[in-house]
N, C-alpha and C positions, 0 to 999 in steps of 0.2 A: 504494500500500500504506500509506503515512504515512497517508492521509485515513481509509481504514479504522480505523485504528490510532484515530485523535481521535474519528469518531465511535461505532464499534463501541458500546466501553463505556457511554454514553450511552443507546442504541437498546436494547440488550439487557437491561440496566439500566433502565429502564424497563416493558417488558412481562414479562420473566420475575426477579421482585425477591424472589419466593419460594414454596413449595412451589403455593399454590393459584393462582397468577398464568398458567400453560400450558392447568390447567385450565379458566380463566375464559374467555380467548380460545380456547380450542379449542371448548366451549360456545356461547360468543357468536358463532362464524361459522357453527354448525351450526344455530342458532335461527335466525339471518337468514338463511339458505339453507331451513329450512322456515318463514319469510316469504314470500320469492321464492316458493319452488313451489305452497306454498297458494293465493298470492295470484294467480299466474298459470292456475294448476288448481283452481280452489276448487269445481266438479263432483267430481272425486275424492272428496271427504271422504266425499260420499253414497253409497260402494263399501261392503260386507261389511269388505273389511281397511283399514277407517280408522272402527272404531265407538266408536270411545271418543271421537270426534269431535263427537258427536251431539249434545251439551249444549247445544253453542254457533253459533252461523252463524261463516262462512268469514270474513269480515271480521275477526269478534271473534280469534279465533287466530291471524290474521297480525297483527292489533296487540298480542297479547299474545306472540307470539313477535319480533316489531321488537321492541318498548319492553326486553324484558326482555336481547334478542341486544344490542340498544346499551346498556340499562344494565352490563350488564357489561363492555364493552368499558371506556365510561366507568369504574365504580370500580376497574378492573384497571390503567389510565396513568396515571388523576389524578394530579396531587400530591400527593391524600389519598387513595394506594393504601394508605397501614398505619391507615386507618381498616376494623380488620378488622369491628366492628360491623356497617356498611353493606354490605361484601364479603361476607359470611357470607347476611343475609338476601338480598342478592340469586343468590347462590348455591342459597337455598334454596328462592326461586320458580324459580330455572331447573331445580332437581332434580323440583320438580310439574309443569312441564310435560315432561319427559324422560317423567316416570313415566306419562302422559298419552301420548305419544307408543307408550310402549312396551307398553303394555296393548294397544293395537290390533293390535300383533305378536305378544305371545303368545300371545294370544287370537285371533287371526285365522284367517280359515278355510285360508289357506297357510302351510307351514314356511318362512322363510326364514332366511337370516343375523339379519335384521336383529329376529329374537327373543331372540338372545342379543345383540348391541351394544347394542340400544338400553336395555336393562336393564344393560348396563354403565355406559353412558354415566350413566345414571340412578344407579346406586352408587358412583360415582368422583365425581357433584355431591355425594349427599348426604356421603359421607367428607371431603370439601374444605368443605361447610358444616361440618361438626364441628369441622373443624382452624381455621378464623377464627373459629368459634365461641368455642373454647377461647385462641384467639389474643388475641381480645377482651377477655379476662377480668381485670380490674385485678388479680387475684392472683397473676399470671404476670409 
């Protein structure tokens, strides 16, 4: 229990340091998990309910979901986690690709859940871009 106790504060203190830091990593494991499954499925995309897909080939979206699920990660632990400047815009690419994600759902030819999360998911990024946004701001 002492060990806890030393490094608890440290661990916790590190990832969750303020209000948009849960967001960042909740974000970031959800982008690299549609890394993973494009990247292992990347016939799917070519489905009815993945059309918002279509801009891009399967490659391009698993590297734009990697690069952006570990840039967050990255400015969410660094040591330059209260650089909210950089936190913010990369919050604010991972809010366009949510929103990318989520178009395929509402828009898709089946109802499912995942119509209404993934457009949450996509409004809880950009309200968390807003909040480092305003974070950032040398008049605060």
């Amino acid at each position: 229990m002492n060990r806890f106790r030393q490094w608890a504060p440290r661990v916790f203190g590190r990832f969750f340091h303020d209000t948009a830091s849960l967001v960042e990593l909740f974000s970031s494991l959800c982008l690299l998990g549609w890394s993973l499954f494009v990247g292992f499925n990347a016939e799917i995309l070519s489905r009815d309910s993945y059309q918002s897909f279509g801009l891009l080939p399967a490659g391009a979206w698993v590297s734009l979901f990697a690069l952006t699920g570990l840039a967050q990660v990255s400015a969410a632990v660094s040591d330059h986690a209260r650089h909210y400047d950089w936190r913010a815009l990369v919050m604010a690419f991972a809010a366009g690709l949510w929103f990318v994600v989520s178009l395929s759902f509402v828009f898709g030819p089946v109802l499912t859940t995942a119509a209404i999360m993934y457009p949450a998911i996509t409004l809880i990024c950009i309200l968390s871009t807003l909040w480092l946004a305003w974070k950032s701001s040398p008049d605060i």
